[in-house]
C-alpha positions in Angstrom: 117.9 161.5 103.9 116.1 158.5 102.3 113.3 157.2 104.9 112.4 153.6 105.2 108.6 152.4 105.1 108.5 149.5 107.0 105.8 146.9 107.8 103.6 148.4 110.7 102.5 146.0 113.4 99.3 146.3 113.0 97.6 143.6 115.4 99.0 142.0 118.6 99.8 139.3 117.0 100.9 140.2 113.8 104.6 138.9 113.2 104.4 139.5 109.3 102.4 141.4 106.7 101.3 140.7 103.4 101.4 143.3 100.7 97.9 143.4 99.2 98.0 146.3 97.5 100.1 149.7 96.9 98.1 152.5 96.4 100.8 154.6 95.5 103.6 154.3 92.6 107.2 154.8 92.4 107.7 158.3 91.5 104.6 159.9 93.6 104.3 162.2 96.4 103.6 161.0 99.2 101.8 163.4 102.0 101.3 162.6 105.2 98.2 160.7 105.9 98.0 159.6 102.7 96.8 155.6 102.6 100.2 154.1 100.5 99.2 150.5 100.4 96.7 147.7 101.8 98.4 145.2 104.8 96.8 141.9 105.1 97.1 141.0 109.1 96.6 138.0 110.8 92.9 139.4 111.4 92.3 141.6 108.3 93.6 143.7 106.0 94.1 147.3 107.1 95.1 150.3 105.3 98.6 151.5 105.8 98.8 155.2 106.3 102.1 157.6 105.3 103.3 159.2 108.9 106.5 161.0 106.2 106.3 162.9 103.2 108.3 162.8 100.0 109.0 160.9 97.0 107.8 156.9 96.9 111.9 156.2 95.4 111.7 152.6 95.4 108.9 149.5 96.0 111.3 146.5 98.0 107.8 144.5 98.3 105.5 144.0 95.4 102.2 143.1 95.6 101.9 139.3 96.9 104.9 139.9 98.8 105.4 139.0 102.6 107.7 140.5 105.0 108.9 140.9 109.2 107.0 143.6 110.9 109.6 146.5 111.2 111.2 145.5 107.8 111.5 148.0 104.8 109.2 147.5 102.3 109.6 151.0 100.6 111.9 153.9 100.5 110.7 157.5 100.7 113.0 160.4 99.4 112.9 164.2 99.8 112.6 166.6 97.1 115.4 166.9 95.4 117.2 164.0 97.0 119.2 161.6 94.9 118.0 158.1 94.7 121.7 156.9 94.8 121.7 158.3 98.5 119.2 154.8 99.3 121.1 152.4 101.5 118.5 149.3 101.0 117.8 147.5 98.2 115.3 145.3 97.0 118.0 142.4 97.1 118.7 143.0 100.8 115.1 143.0 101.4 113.5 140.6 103.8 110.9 139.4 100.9 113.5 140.1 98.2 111.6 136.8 96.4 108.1 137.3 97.1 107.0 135.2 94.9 109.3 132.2 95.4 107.5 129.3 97.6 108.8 129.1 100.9 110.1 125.5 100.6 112.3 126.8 97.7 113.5 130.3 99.5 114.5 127.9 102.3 116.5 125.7 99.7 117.8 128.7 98.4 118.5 130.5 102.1 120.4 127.0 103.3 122.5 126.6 100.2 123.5 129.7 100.1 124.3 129.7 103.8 126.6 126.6 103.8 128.8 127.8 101.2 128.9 131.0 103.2 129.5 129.4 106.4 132.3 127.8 104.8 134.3 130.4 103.2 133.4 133.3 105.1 135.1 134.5 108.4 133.4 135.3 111.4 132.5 139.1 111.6 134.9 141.5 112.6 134.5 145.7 112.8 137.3 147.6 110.1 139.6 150.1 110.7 138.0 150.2 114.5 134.7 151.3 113.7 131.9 149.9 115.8 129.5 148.4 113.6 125.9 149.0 114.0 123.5 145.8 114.6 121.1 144.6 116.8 122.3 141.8 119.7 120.3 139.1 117.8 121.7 140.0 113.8 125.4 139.4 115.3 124.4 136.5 116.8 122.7 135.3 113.6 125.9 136.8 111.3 128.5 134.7 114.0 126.6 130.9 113.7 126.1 131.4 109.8 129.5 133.0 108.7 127.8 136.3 107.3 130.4 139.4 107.1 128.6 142.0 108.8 131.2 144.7 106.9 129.5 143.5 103.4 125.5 144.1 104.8 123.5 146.8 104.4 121.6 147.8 107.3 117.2 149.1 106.8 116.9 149.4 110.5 117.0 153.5 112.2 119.8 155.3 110.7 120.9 152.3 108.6 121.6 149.5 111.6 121.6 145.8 110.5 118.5 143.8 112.0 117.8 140.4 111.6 116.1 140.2 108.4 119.4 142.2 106.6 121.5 139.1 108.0 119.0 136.7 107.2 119.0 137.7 103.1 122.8 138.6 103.2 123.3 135.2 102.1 121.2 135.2 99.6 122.5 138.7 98.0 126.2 138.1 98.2 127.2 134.4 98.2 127.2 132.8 94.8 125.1 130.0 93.7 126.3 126.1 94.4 127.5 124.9 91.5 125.4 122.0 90.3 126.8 118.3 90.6 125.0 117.1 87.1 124.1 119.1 84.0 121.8 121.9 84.7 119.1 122.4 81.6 118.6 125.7 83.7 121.2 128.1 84.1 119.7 129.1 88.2 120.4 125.1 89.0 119.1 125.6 92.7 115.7 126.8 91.8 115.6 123.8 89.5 116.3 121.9 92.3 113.3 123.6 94.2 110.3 121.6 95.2 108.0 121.0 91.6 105.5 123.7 93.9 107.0 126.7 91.8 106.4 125.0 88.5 102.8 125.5 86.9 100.3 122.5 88.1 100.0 120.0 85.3 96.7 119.0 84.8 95.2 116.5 87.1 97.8 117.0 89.6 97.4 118.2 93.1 97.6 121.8 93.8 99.1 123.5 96.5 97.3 126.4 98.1 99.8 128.8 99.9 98.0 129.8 103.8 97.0 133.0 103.5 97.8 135.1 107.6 94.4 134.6 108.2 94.3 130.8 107.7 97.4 130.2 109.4 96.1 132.2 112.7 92.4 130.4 112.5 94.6 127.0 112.1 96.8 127.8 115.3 94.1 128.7 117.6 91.7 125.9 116.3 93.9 123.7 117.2 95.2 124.7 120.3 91.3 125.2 121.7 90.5 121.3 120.5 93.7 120.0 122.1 93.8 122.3 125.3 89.9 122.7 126.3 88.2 119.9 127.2 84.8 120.6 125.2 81.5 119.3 126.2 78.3 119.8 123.8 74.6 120.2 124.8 71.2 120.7 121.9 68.1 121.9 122.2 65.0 121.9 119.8 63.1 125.3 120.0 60.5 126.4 118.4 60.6 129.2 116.2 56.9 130.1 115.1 56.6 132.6 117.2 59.7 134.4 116.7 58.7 133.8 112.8 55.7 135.8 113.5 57.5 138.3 115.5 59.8 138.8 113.3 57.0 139.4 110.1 55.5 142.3 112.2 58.5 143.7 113.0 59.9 144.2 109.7 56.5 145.4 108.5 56.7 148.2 110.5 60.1 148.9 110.9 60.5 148.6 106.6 58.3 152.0 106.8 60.1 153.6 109.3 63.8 153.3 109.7 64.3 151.1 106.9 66.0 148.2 108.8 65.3 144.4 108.2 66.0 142.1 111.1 67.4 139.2 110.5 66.9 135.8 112.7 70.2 136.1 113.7 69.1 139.6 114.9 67.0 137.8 117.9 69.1 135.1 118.4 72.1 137.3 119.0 69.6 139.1 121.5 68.5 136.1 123.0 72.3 135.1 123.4 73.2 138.6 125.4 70.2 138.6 127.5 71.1 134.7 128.4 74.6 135.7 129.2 73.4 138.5 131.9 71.0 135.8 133.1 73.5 133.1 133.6 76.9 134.8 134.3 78.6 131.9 134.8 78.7 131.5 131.3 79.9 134.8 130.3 83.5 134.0 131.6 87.1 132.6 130.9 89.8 130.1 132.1 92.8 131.9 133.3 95.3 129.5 135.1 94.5 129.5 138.6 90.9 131.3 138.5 87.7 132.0 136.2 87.1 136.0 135.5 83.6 136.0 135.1 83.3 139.4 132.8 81.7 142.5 134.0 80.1 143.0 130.2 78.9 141.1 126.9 81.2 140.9 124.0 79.4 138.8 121.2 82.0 137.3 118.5 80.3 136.7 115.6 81.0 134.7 113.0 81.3 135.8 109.4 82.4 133.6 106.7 85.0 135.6 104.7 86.8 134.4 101.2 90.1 132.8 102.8 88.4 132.1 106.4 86.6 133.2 108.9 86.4 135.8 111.3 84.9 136.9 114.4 84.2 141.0 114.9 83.0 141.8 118.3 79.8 144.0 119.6 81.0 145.3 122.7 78.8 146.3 125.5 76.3 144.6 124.1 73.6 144.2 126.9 73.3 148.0 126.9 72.1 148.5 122.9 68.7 147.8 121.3 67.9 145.2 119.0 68.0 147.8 116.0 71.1 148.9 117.4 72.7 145.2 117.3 71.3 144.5 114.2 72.2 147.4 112.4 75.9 147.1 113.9 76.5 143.5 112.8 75.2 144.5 108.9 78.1 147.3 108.7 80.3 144.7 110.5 79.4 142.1 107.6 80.4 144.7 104.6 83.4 145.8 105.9 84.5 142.1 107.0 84.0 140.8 103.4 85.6 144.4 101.6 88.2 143.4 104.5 88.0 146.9 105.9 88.0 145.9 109.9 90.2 147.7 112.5 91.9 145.6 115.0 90.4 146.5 117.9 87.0 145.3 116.3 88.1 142.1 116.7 88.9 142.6 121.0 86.6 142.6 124.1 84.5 139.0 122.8 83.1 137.0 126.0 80.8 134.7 124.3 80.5 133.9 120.1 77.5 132.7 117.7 78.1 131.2 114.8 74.9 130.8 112.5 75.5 127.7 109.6 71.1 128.2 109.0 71.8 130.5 106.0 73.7 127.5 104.7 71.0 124.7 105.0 72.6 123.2 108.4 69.9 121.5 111.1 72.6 121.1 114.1 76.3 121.1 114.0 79.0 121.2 117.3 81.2 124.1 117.0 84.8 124.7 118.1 85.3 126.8 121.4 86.8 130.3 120.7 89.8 130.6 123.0 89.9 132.0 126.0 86.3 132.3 125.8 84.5 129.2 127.5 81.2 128.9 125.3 79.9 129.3 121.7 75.9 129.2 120.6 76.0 127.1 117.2 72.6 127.7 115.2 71.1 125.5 112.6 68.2 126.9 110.1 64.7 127.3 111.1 62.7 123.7 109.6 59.3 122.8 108.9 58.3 119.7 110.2 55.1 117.7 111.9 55.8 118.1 115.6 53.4 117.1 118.4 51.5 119.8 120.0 48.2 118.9 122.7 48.7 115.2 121.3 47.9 116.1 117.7 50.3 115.8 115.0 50.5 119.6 113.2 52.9 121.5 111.0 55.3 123.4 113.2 58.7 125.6 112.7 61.5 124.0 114.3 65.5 125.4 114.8 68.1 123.6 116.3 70.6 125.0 118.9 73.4 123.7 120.7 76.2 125.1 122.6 79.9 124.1 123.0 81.4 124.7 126.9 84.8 124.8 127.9 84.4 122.0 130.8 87.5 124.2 133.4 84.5 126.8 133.6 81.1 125.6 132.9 79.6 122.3 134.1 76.9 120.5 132.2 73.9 122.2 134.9 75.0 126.0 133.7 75.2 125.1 130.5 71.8 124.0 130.1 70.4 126.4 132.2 72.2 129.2 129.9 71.0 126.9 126.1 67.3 126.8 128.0 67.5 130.8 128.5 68.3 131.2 125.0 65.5 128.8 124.3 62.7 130.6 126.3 63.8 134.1 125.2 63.0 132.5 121.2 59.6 130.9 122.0 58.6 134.0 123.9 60.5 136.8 121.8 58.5 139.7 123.0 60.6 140.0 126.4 63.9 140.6 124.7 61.6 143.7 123.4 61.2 144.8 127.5 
């Protein structure tokens, strides 16, 4: 019996999944365990493992290609098993046009459903069998005029789910005829916004949103419009983690091999601040504030289409070679986009670092439903006062945003002049 791959969920808040890469051809074995493809996420992009074995019959989503969690995107066969036996098809597929833009799948998807809507009787079992669908697909088949007779189902043992109903249209209703000459012969992709069409030069060009960029998009905006955000600086200086930070890697270069990086002690500094000041380390939830029983830091990692924000759990009980060294792997495997889910869970506070970058200061967006986040500029040489003489000093902007429902202005300087102390005296995060 043909088996359906279908798009794993592979985060909480996955709806859809990209098709990054297939990793196995039509017309291999498959074994179980075997990794069949790459999923981009909402988060990441994760490798989808084979939980059947048998033949890969038939690819419904090509690379590029989007589709529903739970939807087929492949079909496996047994040995021996006759490829005629498949029940979906690549035309009833949810992403049966990956490539098409979505502003001309919807043109597509709503011409085709008027002239089925129109001509096409509401759905009715034949010859008194019960036909199999979910609740919500004959809902959907009854307000767009789709015959539920003519579908073919890709959910368990062939029943129609939404996405079958959804691309009925487009597999079975014929195309609306055009009302002027058509240079084309496919008039309604004509018709379809000039986004499908190569980008003359000089023109604007439309960059589809990538999962990652939609969610980074949603939540940005919901934490600038729902938290009321309040920013604080501070100036510290950095000469003697700087020299700190030279003996250290001295040392540590002929022993274990690891180089720590500023962001190494400032991500220490961060932790040990957030066990110091506890009213920091919490969250807004409704009618109270859960201050968290341990440190989750979020950090930031710039990443080709966004950004995102793995998590060191438990992070007031490891070392600084242990943070440091976690954060590096965490970095390779965010930009080879090789993180786990759960990597990304368990954050109480973040730190995002633009130094590397050339940035003095900058005010950064709250990461929701955490209520603070350390932004940190690069370390600058500069005269600065010191026993009223003007000398050469090393100087690094920080500043933190707070989530106003949780932390007043006192806590959060008292938690940004922690951090500050810990840098100027860096030896006691060593204790």
């Amino acid at each position: 019996m043909p088996i359906n791959i279908e798009m794993p969920k592979l985060s909480d808040t996955m709806t859809e999944g990209t098709v990054v890469r297939w990793l196995k051809k039509e017309g291999e074995e498959v074994e179980i365990g075997d990794i069949i493809a790459e999923i981009e996420t909402d988060k990441a992009t994760m490798e989808m493992e084979a939980f059947d074995e048998g033949i890969l019959s038939k690819i419904s989503v090509p690379e590029g290609g989007k589709a529903p969690v739970g939807s087929a995107i492949a079909i496996l066969l047994e040995d021996g098993e006759s490829e005629e036996a498949t029940t979906p098809s690549a035309e009833s597929a949810p992403a049966a046009l990956p490539n098409t833009p979505p502003a001309a799948a919807k043109a597509l998807e709503s011409a085709a459903a008027t002239v089925n809507k129109s001509q096409t009787p509401a759905p009715t079992p034949t010859d008194g069998e019960r036909i199999k669908a979910s609740p919500l697909a004959k809902k959907i088949a009854e307000s767009e005029g789709v015959d539920l007779t003519a579908v073919s189902g890709t959910g368990p043992g062939g029943r129609i789910v939404k996405a079958d109903v959804v691309a009925a249209p487009l597999a079975s209703s014929p195309a609306p005829a055009p009302t002027a000459p058509a240079a084309s012969p496919t008039p309604a992709v004509a018709q379809a916004p000039a986004a499908i069409s190569p980008v003359a030069e000089g023109a604007d060009q439309i960059v589809e949103l990538s999962s990652m960029r939609k969610i980074i998009a949603e939540r940005l905006l919901t934490s600038k419009i729902s938290i009321p955000h309040f920013y604080l600086h501070l100036e510290v200086d950095a000469a003697p983690l700087m020299a700190l930070r030279k003996q250290i890697n001295a040392q540590s270069e002929a022993s274990h091999g690891n180089k720590y990086s500023v962001n190494d002690f400032v991500v220490k500094a961060l932790i040990n601040a957030s066990v110091t000041v506890p009213e920091a380390n919490a969250s807004f939830n409704g009618d109270h504030i859960v201050q968290f029983a341990h440190v989750g830091i979020s950090v930031a990692i710039a990443v080709d289409d966004g950004l995102v924000t793995p998590v060191v759990k438990n992070a007031e009980q490891k070392s600084l070679l242990a943070i440091s060294k976690e954060i590096k792997e965490m970095a390779v495997r965010a930009h080879d986009k090789k993180l786990a889910p759960n990597e990304f869970d368990g954050g109480t506070v973040t730190i995002s670092n633009l130094g590397a970058w050339g940035i003095e200061s900058f005010d950064a967006i709250v990461n929701p439903p955490q209520a603070v986040i350390l932004s940190v500029g690069g370390i600058i040489e500069k005269p600065v006062v010191k026993d009223g003489e003007i000398v050469p000093g090393l100087r690094m902007n920080l500043g933190v945003s707070c989530d106003h429902r949780v932390v007043d202005g006192a806590v959060g300087a008292k938690f940004l002049g922690e951090i500050k102390r810990l840098l100027e005296n860096p030896a006691l995060m060593l204790v």
